[in-house]
N, CA, C and O of each residue as an XYZ file, in Angstrom:
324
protein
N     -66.158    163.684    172.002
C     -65.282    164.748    171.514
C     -65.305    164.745    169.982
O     -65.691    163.717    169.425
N     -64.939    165.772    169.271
C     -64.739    165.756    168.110
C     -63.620    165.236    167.431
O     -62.484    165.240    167.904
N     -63.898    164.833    166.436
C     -62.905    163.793    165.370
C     -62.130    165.194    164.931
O     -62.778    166.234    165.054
N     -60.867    165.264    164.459
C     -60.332    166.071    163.626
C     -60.416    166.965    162.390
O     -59.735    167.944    162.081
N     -61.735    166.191    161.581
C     -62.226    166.697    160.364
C     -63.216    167.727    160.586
O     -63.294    168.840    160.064
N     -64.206    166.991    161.734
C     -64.831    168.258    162.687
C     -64.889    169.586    163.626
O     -65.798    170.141    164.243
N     -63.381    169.863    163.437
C     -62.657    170.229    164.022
C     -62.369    171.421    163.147
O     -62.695    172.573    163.434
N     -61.749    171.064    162.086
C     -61.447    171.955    161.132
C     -62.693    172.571    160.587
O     -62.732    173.793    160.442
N     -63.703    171.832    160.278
C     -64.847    172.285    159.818
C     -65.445    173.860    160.265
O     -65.826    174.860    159.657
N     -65.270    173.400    161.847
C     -65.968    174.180    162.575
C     -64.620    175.866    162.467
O     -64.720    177.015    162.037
N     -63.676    175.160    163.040
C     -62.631    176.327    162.705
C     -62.714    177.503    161.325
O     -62.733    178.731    161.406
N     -62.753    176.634    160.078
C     -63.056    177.200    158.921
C     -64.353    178.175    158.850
O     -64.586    178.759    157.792
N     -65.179    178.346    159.958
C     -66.099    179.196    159.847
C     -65.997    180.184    160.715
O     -66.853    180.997    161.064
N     -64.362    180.008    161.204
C     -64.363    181.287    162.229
C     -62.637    181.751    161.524
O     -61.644    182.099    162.162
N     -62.735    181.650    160.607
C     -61.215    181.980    159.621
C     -61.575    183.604    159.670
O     -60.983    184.392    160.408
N     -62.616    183.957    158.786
C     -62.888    185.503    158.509
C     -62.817    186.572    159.557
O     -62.258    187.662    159.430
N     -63.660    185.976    160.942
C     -63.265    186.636    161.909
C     -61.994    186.484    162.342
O     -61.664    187.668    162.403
N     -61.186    185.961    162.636
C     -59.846    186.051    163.314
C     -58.828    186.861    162.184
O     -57.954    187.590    162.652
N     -58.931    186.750    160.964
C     -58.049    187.401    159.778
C     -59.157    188.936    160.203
O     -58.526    189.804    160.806
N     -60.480    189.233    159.965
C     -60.637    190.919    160.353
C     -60.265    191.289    161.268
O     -59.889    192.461    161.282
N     -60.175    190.455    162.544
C     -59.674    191.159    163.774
C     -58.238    191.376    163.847
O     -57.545    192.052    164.607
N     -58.002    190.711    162.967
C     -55.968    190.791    162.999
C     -55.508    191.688    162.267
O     -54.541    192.339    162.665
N     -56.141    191.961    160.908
C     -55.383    192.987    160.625
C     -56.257    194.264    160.410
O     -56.162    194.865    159.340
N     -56.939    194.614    161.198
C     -57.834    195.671    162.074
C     -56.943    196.458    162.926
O     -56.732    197.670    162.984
N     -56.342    195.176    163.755
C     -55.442    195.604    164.304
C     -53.813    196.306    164.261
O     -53.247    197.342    164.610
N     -53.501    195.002    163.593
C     -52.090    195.232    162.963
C     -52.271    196.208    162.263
O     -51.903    197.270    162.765
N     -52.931    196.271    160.773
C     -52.865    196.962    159.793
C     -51.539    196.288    158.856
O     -51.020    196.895    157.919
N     -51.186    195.126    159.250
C     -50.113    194.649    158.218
C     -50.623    193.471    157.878
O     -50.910    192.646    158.745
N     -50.785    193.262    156.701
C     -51.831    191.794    156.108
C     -50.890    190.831    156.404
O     -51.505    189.869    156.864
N     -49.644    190.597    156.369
C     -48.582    189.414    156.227
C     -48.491    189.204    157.633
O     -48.137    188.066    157.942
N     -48.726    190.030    158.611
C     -48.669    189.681    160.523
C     -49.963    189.351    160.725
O     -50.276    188.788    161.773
N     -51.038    189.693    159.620
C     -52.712    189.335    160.256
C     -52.950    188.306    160.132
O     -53.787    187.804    160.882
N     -52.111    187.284    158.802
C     -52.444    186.431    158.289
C     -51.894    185.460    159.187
O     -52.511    184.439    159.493
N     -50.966    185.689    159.539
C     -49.558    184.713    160.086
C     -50.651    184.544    161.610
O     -50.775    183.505    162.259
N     -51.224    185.652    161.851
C     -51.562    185.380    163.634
C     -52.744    185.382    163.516
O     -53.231    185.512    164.639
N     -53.655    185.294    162.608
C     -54.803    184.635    162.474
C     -54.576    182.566    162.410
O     -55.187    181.580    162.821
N     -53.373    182.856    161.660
C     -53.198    181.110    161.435
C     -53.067    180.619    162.979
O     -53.693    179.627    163.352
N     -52.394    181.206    163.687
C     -51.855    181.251    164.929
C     -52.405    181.095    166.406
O     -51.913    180.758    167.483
N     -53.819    181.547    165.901
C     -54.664    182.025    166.910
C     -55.924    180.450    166.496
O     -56.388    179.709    167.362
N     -56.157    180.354    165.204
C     -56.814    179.030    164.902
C     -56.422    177.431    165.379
O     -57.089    176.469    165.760
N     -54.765    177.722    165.110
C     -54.112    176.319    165.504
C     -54.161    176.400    167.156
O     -54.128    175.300    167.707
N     -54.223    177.395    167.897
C     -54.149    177.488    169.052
C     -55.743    176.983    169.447
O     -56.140    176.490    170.503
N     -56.357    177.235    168.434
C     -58.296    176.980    169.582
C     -58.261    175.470    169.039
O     -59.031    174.703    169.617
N     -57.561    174.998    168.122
C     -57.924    173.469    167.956
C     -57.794    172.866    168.986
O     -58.729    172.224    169.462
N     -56.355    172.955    169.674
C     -56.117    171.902    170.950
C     -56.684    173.106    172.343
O     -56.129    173.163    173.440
N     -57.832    173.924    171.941
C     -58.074    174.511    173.241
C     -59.386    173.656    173.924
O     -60.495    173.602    173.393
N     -59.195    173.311    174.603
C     -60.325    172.326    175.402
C     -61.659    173.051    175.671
O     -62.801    172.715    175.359
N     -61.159    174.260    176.410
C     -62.284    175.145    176.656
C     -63.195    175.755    175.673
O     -64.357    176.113    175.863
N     -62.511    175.820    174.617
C     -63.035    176.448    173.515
C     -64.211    174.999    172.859
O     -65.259    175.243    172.262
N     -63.816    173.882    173.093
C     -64.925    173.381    172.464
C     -65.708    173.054    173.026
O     -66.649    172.394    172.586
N     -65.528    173.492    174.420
C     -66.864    173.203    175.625
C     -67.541    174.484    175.550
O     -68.335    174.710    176.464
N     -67.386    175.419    174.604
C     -68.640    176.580    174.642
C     -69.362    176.325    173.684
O     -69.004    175.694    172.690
N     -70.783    176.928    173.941
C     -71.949    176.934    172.927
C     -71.128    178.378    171.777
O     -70.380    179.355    171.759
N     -71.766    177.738    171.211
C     -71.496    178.991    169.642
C     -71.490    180.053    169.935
O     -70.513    180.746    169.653
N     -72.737    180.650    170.707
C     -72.641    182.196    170.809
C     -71.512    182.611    171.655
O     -70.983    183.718    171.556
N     -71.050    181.439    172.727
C     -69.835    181.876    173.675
C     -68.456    182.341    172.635
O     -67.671    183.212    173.013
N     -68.318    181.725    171.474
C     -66.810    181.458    171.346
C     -66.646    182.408    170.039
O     -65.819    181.964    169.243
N     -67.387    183.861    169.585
C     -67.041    184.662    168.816
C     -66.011    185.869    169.653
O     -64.930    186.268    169.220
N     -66.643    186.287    170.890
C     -66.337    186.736    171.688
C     -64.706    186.357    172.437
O     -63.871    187.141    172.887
N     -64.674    184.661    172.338
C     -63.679    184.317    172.802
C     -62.233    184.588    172.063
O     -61.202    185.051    172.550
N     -62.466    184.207    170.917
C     -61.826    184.279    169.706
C     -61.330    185.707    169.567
O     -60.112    185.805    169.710
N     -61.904    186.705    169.352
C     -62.058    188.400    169.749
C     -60.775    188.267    170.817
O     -59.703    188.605    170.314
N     -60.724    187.897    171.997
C     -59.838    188.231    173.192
C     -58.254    187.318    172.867
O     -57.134    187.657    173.248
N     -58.595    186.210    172.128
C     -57.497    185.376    171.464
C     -56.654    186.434    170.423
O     -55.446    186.583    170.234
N     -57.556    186.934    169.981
C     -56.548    187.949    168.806
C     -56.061    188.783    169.180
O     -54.849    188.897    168.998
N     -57.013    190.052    170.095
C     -56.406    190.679    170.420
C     -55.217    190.347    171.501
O     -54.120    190.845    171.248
N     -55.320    189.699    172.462
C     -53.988    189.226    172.718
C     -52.498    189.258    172.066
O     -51.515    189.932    172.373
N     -52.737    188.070    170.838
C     -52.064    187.531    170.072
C     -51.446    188.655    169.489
O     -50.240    188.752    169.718
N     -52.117    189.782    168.592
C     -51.708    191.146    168.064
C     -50.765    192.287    169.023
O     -49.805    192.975    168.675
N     -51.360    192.196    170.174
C     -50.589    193.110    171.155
C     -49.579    192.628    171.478
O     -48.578    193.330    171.334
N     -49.446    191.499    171.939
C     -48.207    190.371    171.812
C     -47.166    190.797    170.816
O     -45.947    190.862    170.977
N     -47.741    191.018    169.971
C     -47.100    191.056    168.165
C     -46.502    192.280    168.443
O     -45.311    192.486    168.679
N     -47.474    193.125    168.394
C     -46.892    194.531    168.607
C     -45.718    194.902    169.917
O     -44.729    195.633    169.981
N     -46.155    194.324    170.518
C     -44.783    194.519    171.685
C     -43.596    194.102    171.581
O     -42.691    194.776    172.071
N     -43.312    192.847    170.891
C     -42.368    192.512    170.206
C     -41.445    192.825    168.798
O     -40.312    192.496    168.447
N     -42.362    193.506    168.280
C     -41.559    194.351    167.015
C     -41.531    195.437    167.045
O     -41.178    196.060    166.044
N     -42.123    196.478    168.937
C     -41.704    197.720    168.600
C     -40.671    197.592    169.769
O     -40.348    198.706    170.182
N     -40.131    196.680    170.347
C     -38.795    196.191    171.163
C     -38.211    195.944    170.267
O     -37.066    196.249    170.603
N     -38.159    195.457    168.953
C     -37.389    195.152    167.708
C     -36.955    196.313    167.294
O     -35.762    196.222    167.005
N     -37.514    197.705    167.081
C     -37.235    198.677    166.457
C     -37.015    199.555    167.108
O     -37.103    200.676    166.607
N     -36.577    199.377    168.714
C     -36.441    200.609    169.484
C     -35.150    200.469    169.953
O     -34.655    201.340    170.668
């Protein structure tokens, strides 16, 4: 398994994608940022995620956000309704 430093390493090269897909979505930089952080700390302790080959886990990441964003959105337009 990977050590922790390796961990981050690998994460840090999937920062850009999870921050474009977030606030692509959102369109609010301060909710893209927050659930990009959100969506990273979540694939560290994801098991599955480090049992895929590379090409598997851009794609994966993609379905992590959007999740995470719609999530978002359902909750702050129950906030404002």
């Amino acid at each position: 398994m990977l050590d922790f430093q390796k961990k981050v390493e690998i994460l840090r090269g999937y920062e850009s994608l999870c921050y474009t897909v977030c606030v692509t979505l959102l369109i609010d930089e301060q909710a893209a940022c927050k659930m990009a952080e959100e969506t990273l700390c979540q694939l560290f302790s994801d098991q599955d995620f480090w049992l895929m080959n590379e090409t598997e886990r851009p794609s994966y990441i993609l379905r992590l956000c959007k999740r995470g964003c719609l999530q978002w959105t359902r909750v702050n337009l129950l906030q404002t309704s």
